[in-house]
N, CA, C and O atoms as a DFTB+ gen file, in Angstrom:
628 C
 N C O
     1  1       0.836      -1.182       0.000
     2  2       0.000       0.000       0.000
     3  2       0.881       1.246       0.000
     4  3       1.705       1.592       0.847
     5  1       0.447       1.971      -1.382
     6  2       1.360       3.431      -1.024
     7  2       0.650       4.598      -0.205
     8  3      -0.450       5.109      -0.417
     9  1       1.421       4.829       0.616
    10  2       0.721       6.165       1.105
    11  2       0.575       7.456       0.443
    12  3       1.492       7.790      -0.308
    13  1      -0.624       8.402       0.622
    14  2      -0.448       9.421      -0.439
    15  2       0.517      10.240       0.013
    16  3       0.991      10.469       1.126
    17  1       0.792      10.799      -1.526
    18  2       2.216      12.271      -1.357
    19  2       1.680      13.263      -0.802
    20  3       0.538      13.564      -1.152
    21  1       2.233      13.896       0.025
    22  2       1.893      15.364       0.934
    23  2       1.463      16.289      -0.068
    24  3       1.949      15.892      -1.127
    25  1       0.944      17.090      -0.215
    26  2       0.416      18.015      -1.191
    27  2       1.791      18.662      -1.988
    28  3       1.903      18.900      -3.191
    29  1       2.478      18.798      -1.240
    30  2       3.854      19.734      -1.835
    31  2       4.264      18.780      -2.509
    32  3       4.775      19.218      -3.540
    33  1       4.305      17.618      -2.451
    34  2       5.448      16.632      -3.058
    35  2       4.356      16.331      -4.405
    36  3       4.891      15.758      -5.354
    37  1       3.122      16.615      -4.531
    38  2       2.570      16.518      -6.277
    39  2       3.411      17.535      -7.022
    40  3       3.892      17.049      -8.045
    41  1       3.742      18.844      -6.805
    42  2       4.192      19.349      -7.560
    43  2       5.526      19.886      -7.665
    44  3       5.954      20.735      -8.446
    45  1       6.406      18.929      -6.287
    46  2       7.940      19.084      -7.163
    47  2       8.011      18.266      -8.207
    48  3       7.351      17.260      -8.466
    49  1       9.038      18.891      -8.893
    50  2       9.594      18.871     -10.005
    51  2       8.748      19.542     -11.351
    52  3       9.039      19.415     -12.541
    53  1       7.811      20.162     -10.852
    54  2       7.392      20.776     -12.344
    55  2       7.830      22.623     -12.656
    56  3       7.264      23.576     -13.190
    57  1       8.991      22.409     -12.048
    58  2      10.075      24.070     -12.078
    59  2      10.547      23.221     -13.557
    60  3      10.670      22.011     -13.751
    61  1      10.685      24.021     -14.191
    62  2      11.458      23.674     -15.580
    63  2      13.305      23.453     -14.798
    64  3      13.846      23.785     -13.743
    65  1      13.671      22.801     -15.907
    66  2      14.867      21.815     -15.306
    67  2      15.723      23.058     -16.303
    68  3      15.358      23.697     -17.289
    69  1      16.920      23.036     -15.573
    70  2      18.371      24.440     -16.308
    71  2      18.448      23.402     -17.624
    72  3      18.184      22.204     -17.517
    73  1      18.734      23.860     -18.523
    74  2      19.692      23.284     -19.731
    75  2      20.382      23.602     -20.596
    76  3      19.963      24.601     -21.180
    77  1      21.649      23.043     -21.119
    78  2      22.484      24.047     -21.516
    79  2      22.131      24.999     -22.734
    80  3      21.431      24.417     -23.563
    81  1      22.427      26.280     -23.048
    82  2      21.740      27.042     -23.607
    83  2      22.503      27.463     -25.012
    84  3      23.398      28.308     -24.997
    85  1      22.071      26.795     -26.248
    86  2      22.649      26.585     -27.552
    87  2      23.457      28.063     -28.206
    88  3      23.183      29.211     -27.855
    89  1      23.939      27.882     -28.679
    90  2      24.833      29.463     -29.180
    91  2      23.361      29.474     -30.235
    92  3      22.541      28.574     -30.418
    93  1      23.429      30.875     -30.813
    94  2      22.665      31.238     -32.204
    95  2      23.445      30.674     -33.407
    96  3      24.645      30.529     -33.640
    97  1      22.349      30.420     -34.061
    98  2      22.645      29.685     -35.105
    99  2      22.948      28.000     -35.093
   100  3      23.006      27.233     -36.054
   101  1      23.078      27.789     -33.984
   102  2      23.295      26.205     -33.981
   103  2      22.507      25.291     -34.679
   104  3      21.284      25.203     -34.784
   105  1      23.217      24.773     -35.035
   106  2      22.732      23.018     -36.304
   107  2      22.565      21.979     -35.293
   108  3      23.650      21.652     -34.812
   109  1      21.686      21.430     -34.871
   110  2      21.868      20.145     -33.784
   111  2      22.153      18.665     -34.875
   112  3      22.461      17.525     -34.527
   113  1      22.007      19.004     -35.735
   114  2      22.847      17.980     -37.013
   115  2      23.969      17.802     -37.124
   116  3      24.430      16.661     -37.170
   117  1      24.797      19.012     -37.203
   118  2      26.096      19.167     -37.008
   119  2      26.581      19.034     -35.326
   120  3      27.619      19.660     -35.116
   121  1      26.123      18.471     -34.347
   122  2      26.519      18.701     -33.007
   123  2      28.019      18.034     -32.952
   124  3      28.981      18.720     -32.605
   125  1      28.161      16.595     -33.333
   126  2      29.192      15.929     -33.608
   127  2      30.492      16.834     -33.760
   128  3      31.520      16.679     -33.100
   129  1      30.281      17.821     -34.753
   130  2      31.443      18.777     -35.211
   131  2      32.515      19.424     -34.227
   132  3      33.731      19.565     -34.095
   133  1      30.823      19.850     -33.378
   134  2      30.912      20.399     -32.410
   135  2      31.903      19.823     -30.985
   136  3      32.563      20.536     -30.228
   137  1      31.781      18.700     -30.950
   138  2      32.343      18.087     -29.762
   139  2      33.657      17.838     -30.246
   140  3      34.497      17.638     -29.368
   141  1      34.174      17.787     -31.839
   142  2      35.698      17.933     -32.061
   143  2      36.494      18.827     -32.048
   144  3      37.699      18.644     -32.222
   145  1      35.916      20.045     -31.822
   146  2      35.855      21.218     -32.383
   147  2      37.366      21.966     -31.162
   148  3      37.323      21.757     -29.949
   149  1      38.025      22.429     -31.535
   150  2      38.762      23.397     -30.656
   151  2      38.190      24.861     -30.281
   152  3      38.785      25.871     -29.906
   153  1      36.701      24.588     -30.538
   154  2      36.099      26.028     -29.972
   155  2      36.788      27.603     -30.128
   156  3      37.137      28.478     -29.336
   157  1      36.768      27.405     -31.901
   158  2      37.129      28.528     -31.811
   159  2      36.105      29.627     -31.596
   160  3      36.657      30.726     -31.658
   161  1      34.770      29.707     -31.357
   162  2      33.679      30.089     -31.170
   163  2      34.593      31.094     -29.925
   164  3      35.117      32.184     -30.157
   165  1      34.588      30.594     -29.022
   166  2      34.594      31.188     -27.538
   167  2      35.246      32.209     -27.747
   168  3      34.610      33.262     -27.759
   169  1      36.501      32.248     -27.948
   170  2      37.520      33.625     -27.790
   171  2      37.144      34.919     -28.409
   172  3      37.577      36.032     -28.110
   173  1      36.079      34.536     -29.520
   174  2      35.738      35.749     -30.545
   175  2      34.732      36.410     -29.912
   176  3      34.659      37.632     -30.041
   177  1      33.906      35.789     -29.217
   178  2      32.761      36.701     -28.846
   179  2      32.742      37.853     -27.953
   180  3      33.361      37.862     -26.889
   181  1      32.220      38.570     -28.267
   182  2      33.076      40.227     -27.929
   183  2      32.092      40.276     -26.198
   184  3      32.515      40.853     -25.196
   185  1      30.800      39.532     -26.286
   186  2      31.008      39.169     -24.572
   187  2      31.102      38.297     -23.777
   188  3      30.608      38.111     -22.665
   189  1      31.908      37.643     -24.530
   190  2      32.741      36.559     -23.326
   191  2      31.148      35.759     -22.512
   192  3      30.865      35.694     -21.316
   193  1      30.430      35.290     -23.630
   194  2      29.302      34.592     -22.942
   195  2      29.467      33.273     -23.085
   196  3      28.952      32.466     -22.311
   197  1      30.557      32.781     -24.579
   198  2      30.403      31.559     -25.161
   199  2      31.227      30.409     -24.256
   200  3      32.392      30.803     -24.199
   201  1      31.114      29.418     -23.684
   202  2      31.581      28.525     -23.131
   203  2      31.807      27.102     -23.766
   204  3      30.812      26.382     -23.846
   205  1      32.721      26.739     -24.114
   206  2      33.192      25.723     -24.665
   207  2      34.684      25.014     -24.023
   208  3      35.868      25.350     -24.031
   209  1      33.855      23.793     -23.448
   210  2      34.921      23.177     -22.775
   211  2      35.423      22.056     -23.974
   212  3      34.908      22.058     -25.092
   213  1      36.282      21.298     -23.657
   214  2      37.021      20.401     -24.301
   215  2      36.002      18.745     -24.240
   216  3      35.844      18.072     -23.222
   217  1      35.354      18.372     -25.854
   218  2      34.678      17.652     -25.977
   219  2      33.092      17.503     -25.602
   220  3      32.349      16.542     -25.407
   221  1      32.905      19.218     -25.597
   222  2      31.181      19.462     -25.162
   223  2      30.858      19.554     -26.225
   224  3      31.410      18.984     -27.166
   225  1      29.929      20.267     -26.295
   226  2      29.285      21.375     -27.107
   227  2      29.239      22.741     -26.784
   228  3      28.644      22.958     -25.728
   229  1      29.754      23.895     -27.459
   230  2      29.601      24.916     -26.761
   231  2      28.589      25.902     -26.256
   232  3      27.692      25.843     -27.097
   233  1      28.272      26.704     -25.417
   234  2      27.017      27.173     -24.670
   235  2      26.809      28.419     -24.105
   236  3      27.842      29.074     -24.244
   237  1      26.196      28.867     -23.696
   238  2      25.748      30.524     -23.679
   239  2      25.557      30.243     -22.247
   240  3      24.812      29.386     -21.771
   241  1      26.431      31.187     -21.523
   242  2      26.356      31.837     -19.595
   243  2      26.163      32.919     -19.959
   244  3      26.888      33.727     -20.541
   245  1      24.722      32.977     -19.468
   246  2      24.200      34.530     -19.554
   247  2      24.109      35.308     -17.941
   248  3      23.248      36.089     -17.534
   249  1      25.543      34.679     -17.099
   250  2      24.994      35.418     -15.476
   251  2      25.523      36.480     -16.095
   252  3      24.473      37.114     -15.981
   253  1      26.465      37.491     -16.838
   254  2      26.907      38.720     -16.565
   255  2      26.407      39.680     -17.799
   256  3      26.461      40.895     -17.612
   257  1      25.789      39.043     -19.398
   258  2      25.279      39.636     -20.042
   259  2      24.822      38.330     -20.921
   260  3      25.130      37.140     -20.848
   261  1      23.759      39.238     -21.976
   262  2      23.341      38.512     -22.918
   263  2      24.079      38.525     -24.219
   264  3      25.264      38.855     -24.269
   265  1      23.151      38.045     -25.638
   266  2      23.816      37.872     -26.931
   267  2      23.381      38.721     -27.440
   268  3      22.184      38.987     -27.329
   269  1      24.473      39.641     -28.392
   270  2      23.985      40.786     -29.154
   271  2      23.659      40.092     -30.912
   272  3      23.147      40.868     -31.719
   273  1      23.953      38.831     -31.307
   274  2      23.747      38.277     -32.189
   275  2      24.839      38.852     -33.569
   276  3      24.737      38.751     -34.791
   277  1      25.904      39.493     -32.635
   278  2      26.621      39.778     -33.706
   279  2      27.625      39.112     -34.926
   280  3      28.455      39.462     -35.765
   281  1      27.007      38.023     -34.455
   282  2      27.937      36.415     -35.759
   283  2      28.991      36.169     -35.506
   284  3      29.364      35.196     -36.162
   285  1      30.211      36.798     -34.446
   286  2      31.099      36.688     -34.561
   287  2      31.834      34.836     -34.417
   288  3      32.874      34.317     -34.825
   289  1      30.632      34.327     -33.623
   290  2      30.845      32.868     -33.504
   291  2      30.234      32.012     -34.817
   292  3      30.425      30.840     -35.142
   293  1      29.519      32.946     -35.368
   294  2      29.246      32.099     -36.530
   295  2      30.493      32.042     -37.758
   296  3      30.902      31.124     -38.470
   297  1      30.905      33.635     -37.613
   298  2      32.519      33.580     -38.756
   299  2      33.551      32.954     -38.358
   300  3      34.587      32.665     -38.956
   301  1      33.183      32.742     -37.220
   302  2      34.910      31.612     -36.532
   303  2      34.371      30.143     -37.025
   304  3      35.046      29.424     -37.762
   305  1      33.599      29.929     -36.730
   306  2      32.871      28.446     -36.794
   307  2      33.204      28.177     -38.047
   308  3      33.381      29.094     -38.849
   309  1      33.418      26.062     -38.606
   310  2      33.641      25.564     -39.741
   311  2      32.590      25.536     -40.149
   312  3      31.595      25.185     -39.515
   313  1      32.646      26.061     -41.774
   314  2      31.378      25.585     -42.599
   315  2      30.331      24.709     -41.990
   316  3      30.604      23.559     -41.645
   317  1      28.721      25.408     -41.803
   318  2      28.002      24.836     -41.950
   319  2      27.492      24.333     -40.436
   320  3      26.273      24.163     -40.418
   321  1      28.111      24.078     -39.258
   322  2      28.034      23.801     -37.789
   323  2      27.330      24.859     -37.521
   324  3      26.243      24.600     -37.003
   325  1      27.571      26.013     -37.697
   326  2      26.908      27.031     -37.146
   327  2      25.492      27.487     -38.598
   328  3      25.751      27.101     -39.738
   329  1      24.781      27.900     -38.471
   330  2      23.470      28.147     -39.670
   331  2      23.920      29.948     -39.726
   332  3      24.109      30.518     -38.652
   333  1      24.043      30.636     -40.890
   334  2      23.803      31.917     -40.741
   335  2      22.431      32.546     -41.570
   336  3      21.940      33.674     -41.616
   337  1      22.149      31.520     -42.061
   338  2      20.812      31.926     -42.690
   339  2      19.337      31.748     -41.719
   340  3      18.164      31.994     -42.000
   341  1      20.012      31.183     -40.406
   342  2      18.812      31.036     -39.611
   343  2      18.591      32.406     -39.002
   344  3      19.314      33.338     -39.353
   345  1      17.532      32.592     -38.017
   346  2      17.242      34.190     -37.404
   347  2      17.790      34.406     -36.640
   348  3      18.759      33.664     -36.481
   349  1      17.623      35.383     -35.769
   350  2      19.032      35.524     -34.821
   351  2      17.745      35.183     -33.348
   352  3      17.054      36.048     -32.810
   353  1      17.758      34.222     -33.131
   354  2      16.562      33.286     -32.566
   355  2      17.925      32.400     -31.390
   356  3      19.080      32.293     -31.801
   357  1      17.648      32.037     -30.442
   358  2      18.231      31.049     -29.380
   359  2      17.722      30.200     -29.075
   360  3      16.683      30.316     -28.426
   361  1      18.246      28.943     -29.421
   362  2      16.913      27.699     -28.880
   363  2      16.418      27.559     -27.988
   364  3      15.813      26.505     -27.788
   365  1      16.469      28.898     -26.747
   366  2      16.196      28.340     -25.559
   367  2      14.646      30.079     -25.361
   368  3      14.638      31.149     -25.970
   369  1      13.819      29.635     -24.466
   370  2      13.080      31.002     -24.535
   371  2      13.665      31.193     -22.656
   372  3      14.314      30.320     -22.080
   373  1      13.326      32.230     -22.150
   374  2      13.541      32.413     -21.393
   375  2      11.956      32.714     -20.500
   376  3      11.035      33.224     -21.138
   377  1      11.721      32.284     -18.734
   378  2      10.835      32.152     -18.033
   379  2      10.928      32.799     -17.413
   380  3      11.969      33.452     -17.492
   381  1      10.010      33.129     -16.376
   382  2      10.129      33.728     -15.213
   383  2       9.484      33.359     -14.075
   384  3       8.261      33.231     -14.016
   385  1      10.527      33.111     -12.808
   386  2      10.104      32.060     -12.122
   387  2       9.212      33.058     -11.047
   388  3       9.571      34.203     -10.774
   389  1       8.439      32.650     -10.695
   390  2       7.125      33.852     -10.084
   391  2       7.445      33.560      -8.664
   392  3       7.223      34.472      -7.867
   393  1       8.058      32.143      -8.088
   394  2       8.843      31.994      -6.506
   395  2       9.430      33.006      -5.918
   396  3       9.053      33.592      -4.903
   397  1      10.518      33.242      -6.675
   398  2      11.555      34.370      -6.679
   399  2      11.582      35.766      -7.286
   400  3      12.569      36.446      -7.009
   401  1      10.754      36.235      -7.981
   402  2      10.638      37.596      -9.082
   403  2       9.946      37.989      -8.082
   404  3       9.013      37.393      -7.541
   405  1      10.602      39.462      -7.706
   406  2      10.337      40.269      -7.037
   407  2       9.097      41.170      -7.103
   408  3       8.554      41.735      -6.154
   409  1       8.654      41.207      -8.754
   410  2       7.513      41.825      -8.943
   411  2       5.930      40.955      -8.654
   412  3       4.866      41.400      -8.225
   413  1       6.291      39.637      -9.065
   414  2       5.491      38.856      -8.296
   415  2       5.297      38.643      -6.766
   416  3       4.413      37.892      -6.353
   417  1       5.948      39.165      -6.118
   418  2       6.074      39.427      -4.596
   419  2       5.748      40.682      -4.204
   420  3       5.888      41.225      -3.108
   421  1       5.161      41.203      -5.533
   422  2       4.776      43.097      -4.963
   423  2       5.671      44.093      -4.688
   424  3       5.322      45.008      -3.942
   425  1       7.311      44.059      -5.404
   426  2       7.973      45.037      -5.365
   427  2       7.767      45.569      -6.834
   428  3       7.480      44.911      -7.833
   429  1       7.929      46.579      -6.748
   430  2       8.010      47.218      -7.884
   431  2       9.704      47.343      -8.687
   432  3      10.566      48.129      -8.296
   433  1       9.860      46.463      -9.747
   434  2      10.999      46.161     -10.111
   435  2      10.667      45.790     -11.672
   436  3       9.881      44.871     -11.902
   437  1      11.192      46.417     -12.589
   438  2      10.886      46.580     -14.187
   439  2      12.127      46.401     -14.911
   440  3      12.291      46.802     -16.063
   441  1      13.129      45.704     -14.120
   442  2      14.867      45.549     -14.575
   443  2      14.552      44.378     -15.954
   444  3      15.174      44.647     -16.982
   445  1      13.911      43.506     -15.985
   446  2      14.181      42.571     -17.013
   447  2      13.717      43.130     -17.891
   448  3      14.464      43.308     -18.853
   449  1      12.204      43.697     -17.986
   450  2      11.405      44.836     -19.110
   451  2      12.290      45.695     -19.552
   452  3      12.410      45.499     -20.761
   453  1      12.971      46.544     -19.200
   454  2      13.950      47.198     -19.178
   455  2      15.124      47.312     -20.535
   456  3      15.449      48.143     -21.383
   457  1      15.536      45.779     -20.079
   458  2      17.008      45.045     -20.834
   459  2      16.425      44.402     -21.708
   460  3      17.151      43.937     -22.586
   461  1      14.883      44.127     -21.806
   462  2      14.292      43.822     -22.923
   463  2      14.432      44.168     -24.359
   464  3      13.362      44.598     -24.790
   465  1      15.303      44.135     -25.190
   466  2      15.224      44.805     -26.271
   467  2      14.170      44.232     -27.379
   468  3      13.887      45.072     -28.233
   469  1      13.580      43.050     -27.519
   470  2      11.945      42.790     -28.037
   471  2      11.306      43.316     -27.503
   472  3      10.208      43.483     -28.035
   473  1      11.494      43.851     -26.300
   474  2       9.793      43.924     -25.797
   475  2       8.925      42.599     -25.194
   476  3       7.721      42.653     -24.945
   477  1       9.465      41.835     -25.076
   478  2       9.113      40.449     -25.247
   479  2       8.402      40.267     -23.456
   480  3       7.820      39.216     -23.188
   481  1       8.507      41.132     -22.609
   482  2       8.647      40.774     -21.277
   483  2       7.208      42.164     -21.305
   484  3       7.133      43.198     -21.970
   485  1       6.253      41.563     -20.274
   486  2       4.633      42.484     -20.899
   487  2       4.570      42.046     -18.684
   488  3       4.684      41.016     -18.019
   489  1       4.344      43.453     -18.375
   490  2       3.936      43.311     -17.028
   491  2       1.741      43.821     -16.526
   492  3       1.172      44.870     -16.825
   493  1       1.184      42.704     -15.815
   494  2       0.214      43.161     -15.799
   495  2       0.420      44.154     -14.713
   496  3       0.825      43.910     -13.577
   497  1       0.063      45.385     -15.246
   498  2       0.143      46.670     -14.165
   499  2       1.643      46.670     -14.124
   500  3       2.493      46.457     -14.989
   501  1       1.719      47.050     -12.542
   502  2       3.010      46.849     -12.339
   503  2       3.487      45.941     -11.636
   504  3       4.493      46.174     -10.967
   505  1       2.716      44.352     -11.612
   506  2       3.623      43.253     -11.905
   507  2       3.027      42.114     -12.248
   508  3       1.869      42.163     -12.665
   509  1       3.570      41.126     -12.157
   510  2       3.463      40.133     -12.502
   511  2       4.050      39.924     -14.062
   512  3       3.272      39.827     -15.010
   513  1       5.403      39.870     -14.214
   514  2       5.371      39.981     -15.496
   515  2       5.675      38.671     -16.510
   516  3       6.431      37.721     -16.305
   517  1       4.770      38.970     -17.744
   518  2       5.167      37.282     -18.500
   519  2       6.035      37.761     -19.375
   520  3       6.183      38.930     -19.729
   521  1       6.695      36.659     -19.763
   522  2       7.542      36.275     -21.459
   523  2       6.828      36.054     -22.124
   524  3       5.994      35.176     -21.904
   525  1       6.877      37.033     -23.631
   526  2       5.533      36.539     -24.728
   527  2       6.702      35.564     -26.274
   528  3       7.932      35.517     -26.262
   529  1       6.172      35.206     -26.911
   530  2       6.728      34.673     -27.896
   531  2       7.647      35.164     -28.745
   532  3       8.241      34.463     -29.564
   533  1       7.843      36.587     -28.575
   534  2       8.425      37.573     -29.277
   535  2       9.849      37.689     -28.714
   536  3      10.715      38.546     -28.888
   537  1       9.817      36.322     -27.830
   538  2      11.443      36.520     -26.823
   539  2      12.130      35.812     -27.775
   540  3      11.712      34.771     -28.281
   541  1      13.595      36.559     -28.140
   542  2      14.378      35.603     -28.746
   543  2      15.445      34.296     -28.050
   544  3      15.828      33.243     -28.561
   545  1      15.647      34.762     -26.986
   546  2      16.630      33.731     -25.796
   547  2      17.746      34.771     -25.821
   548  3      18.668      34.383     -25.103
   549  1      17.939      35.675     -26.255
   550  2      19.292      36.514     -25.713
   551  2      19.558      36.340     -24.896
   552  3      20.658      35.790     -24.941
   553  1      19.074      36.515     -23.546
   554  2      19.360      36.007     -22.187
   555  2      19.743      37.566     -21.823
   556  3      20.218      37.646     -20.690
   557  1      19.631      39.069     -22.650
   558  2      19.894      40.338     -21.642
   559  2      18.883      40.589     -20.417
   560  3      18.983      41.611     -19.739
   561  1      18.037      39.744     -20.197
   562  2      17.067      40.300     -19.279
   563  2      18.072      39.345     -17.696
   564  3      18.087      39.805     -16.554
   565  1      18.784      38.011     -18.129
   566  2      19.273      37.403     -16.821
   567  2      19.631      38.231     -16.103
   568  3      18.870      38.813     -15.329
   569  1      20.869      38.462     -16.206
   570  2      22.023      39.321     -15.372
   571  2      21.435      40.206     -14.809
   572  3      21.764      40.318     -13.628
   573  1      20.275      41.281     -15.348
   574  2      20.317      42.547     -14.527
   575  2      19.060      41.863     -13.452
   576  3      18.779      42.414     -12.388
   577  1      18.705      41.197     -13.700
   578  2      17.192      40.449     -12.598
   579  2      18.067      40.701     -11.328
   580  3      19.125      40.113     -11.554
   581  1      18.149      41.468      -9.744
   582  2      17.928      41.461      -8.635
   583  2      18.043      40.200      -8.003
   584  3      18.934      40.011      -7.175
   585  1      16.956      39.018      -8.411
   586  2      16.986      38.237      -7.640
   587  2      17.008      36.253      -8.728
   588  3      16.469      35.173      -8.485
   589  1      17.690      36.622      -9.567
   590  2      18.170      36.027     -10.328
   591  2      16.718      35.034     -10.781
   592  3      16.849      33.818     -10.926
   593  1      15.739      35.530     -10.921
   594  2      14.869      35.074     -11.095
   595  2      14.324      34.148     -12.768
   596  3      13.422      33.316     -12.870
   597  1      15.330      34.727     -13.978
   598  2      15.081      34.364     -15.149
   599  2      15.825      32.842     -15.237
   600  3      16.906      32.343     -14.923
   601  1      14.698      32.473     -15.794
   602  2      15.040      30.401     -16.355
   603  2      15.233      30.336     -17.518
   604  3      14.590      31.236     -18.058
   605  1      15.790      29.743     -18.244
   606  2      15.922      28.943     -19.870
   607  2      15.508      28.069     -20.015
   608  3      15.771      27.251     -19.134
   609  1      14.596      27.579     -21.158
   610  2      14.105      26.438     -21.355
   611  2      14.378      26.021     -22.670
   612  3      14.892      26.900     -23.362
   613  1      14.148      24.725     -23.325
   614  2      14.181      24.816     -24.798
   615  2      13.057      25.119     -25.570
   616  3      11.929      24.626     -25.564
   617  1      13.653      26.190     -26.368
   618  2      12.590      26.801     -27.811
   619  2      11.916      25.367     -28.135
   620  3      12.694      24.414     -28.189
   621  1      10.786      25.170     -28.317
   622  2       9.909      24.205     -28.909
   623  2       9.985      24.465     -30.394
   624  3       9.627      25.627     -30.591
   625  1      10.297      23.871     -31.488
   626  2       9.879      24.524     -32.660
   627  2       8.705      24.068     -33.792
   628  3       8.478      24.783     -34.769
């Protein structure tokens, strides 16, 4: 006989899970390339977001800024691993976790709206604010969040 789960324990685990967060332009066809790759991606990017360890895939740390989509990892990259004809789109959208977001707690705090450069971040009043579809995954809204409240998930396509 199982005993029932405490009310709290139905809904851990439905926080979206971290995952690593794809550079722009990435081919998940070409990933292979990727894991041979001496990453020349990383050194070029003018903000030091790109992370590429030895035999990964390389990945976007957005704690200190986001992606300005300026290709520079796409012109380092070998033919074809990287897409430049795709949009300047991130496979990942970005959330907002309503636990921790300060505006969901009734402070008045408009930092991610802000660093928004879509527009993509829509507050009812002055709070509660959602991510609309219009987010590309830049990830400029992470870093300046207060209370580190922004998640990544993967772009569905």
């Amino acid at each position: 006989m199982n005993p029932k789960k405490p009310f709290r324990e139905i809904f851990r685990g439905l926080k979206p899970k971290a995952f690593v967060i794809p550079l722009p332009y990435f081919n998940p066809q070409k990933a292979q390339a990727c894991l041979e790759c001496g990453g020349d991606c990383a050194p070029v990017c003018p903000e030091r977001i790109v992370i590429k360890e030895p035999m990964q895939i390389p990945h976007l740390d957005f704690k200190e800024r986001g992606c300005t989509f300026c290709q520079e990892c796409l012109k380092a990259c070998a033919p074809e691993v990287l897409q430049g004809d795709r949009a300047s789109v991130i496979g990942a959208l970005a959330l907002i976790d309503s636990q921790t977001c300060l505006s969901h707690q009734g402070v008045v705090c408009f930092a991610c709206k802000d660093a928004c450069v879509e527009k993509a971040i829509v507050f009812k009043g002055m709070f509660a604010p959602r991510v609309y579809g219009s987010c590309t995954g830049c990830g400029m809204c992470a870093p300046v969040c207060p209370s580190q409240s922004i998640l990544f998930v993967e772009r569905k396509t």
